[in-house]
N, CA and C atoms as a LAMMPS dump frame, in Angstrom:
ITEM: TIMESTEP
0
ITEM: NUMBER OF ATOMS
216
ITEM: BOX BOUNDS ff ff ff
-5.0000000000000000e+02 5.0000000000000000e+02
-5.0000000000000000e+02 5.0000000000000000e+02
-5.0000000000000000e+02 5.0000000000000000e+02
ITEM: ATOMS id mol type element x y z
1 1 1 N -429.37 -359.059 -385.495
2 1 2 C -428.459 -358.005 -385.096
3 1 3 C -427.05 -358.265 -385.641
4 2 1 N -426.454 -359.367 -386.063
5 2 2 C -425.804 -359.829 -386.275
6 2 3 C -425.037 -359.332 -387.503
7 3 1 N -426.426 -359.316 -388.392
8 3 2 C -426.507 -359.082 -389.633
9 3 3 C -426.027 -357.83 -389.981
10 4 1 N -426.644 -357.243 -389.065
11 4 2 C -426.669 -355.413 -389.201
12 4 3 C -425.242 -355.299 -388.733
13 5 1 N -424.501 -355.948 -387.543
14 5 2 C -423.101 -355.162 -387.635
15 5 3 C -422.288 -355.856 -388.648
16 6 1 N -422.047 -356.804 -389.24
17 6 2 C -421.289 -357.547 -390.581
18 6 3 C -422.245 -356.061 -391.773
19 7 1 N -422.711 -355.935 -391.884
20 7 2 C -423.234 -354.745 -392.962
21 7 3 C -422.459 -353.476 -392.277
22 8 1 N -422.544 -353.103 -391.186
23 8 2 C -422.148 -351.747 -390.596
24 8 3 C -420.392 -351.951 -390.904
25 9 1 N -419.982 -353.515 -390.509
26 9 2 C -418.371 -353.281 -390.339
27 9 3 C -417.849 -353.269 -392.439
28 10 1 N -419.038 -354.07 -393.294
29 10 2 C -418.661 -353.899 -394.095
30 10 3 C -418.494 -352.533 -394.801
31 11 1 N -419.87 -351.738 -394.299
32 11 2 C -419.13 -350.283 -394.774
33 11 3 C -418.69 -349.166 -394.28
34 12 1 N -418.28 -349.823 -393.284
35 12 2 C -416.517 -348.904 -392.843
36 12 3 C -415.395 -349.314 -393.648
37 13 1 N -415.493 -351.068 -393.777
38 13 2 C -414.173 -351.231 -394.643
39 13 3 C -414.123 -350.533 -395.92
40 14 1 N -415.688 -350.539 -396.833
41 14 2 C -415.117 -349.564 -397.855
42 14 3 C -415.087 -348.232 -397.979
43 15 1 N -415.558 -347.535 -396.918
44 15 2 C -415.229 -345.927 -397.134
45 15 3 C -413.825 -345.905 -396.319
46 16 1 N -413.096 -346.576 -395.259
47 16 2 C -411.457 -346.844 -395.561
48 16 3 C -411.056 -347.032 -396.774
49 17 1 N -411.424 -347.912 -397.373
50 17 2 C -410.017 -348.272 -398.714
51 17 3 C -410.862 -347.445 -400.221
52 18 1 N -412.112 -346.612 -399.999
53 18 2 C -412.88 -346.032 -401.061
54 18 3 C -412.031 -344.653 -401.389
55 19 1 N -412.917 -344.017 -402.419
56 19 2 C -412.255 -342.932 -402.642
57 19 3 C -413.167 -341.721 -402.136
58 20 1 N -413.54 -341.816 -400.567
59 20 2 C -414.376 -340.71 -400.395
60 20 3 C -413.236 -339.633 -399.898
61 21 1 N -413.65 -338.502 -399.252
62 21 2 C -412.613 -337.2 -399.299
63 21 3 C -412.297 -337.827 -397.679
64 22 1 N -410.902 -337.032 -397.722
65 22 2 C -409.9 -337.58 -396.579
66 22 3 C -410.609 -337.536 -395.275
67 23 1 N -411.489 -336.437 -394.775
68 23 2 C -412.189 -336.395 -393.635
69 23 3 C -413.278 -337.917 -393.507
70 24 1 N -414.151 -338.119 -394.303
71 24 2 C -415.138 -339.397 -394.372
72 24 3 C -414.036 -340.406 -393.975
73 25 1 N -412.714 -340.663 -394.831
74 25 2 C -412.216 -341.714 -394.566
75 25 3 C -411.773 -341.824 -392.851
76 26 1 N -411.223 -340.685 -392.594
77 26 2 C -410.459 -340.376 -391.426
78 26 3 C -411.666 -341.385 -390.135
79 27 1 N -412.425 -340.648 -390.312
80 27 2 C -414.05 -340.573 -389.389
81 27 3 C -413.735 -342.028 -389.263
82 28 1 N -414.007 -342.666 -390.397
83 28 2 C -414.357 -344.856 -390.594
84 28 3 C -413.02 -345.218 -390.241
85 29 1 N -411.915 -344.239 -390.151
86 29 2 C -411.097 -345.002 -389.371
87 29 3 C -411.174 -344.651 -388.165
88 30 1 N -411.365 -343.73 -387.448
89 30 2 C -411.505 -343.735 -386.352
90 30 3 C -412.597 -344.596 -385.258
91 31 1 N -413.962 -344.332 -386.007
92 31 2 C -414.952 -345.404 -385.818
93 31 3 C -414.265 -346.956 -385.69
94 32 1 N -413.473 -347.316 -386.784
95 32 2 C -413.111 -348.678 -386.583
96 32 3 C -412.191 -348.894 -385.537
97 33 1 N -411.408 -348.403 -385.375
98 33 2 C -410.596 -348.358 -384.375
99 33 3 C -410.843 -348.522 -382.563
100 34 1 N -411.947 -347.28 -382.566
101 34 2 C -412.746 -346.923 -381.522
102 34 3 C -412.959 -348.457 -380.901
103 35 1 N -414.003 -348.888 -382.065
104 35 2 C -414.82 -350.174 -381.828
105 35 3 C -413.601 -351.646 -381.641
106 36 1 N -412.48 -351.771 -381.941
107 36 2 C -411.709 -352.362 -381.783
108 36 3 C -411.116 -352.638 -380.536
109 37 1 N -411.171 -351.211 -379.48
110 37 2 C -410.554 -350.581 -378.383
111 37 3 C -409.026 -350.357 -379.189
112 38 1 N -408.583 -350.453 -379.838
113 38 2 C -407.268 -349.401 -380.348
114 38 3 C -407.327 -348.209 -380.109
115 39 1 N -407.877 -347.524 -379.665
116 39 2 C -408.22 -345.635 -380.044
117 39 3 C -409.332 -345.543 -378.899
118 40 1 N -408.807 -344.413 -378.168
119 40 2 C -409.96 -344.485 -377.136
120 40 3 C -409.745 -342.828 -376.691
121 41 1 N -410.948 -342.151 -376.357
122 41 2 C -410.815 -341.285 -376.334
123 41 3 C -410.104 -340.663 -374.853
124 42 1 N -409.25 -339.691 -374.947
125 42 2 C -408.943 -339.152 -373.354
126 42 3 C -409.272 -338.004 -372.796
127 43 1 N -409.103 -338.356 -371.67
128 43 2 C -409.878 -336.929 -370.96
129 43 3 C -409.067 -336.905 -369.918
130 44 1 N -408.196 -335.306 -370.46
131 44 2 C -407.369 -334.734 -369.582
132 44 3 C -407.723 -334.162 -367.673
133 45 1 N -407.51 -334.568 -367.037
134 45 2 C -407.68 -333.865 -366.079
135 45 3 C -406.614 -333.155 -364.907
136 46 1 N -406.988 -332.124 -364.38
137 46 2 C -405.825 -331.095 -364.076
138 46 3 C -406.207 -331.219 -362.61
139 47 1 N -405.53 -331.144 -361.754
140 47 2 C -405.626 -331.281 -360.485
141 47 3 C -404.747 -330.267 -359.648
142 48 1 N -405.03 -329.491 -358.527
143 48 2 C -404.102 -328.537 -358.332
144 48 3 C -403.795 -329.04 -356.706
145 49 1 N -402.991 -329.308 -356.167
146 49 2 C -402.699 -329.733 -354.693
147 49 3 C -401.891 -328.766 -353.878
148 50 1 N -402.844 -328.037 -353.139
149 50 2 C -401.614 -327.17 -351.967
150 50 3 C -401.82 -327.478 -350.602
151 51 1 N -400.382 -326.969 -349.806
152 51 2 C -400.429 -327.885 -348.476
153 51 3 C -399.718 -326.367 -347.743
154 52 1 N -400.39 -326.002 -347.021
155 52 2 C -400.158 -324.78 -346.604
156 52 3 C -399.727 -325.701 -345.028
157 53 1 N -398.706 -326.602 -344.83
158 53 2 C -398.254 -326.563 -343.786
159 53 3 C -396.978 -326.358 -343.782
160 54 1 N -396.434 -326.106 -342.42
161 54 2 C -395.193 -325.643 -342.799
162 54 3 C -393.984 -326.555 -342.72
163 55 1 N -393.07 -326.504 -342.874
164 55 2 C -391.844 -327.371 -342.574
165 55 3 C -392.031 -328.246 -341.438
166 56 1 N -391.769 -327.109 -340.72
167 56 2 C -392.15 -327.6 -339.376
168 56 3 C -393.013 -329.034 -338.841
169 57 1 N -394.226 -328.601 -339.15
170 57 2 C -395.528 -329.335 -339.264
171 57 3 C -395.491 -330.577 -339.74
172 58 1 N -394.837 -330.432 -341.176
173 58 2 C -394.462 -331.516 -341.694
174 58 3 C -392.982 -332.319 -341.029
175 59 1 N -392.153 -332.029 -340.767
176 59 2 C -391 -332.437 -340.112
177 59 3 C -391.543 -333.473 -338.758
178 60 1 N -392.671 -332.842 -338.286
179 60 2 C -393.356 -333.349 -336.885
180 60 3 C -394.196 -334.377 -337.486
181 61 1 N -394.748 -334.648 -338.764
182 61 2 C -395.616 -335.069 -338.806
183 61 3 C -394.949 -336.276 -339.313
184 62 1 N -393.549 -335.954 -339.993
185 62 2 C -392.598 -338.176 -340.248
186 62 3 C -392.35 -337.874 -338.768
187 63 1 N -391.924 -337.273 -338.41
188 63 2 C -391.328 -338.014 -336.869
189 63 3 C -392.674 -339.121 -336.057
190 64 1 N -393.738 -338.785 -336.156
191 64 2 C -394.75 -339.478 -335.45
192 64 3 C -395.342 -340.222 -336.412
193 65 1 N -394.999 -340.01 -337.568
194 65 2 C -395.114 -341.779 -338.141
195 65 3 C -393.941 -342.145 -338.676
196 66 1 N -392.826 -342.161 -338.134
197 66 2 C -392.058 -343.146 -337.459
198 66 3 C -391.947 -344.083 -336.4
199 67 1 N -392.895 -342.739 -335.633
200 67 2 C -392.796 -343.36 -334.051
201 67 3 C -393.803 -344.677 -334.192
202 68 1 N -394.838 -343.998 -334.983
203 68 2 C -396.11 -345.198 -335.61
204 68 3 C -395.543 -346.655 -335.866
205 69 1 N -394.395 -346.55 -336.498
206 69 2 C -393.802 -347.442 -337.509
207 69 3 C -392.768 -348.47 -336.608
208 70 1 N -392.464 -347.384 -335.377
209 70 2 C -391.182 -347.998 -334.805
210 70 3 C -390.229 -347.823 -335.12
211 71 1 N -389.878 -347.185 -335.768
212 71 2 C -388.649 -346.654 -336.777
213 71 3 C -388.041 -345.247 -335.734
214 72 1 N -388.379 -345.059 -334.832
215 72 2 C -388.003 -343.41 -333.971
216 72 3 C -386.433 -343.18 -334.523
C-alpha cells in the first residue's frame, strides 16, 4: 500500500509542475493540499434564533439569576 501512495503522491507532483490545462493542475493541487489538511472543505451553516419574550420576561429572568448567583 505503501507503494501505491509514493506512485499516487508522485503523480500529483507532476501534473502540478506538468503542462496539463489549468483546471487538471488546479484539481492535483487541491487533492494535494486536501490530503495534507491545508485545504479543507467548509460547510456553511445558517442558523436563525428568535425569542419571542418580552423585555419584561427577560428583565425577570437576570433578576432571578442573580438571585441564583447571590448577586440580588
Amino acid at each position: 500500500m505503501q507503494d501505491f501512495l509514493t506512485e499516487t503522491y508522485n503523480e500529483l507532483r507532476e501534473l502540478v509542475r506538468g503542462s496539463m490545462p489549468d483546471n487538471a493542475r488546479l484539481k492535483a493541487i487541491e487533492l494535494t493540499l486536501k490530503n495534507r489538511s491545508k485545504l479543507k472543505d467548509i460547510q456553511e451553516n445558517k442558523v436563525e434564533l428568535t425569542d419571542d419574550r418580552s423585555e419584561q420576561a427577560i428583565k425577570e429572568e437576570i433578576k432571578q439569576l442573580k438571585e441564583q448567583l447571590g448577586k440580588s
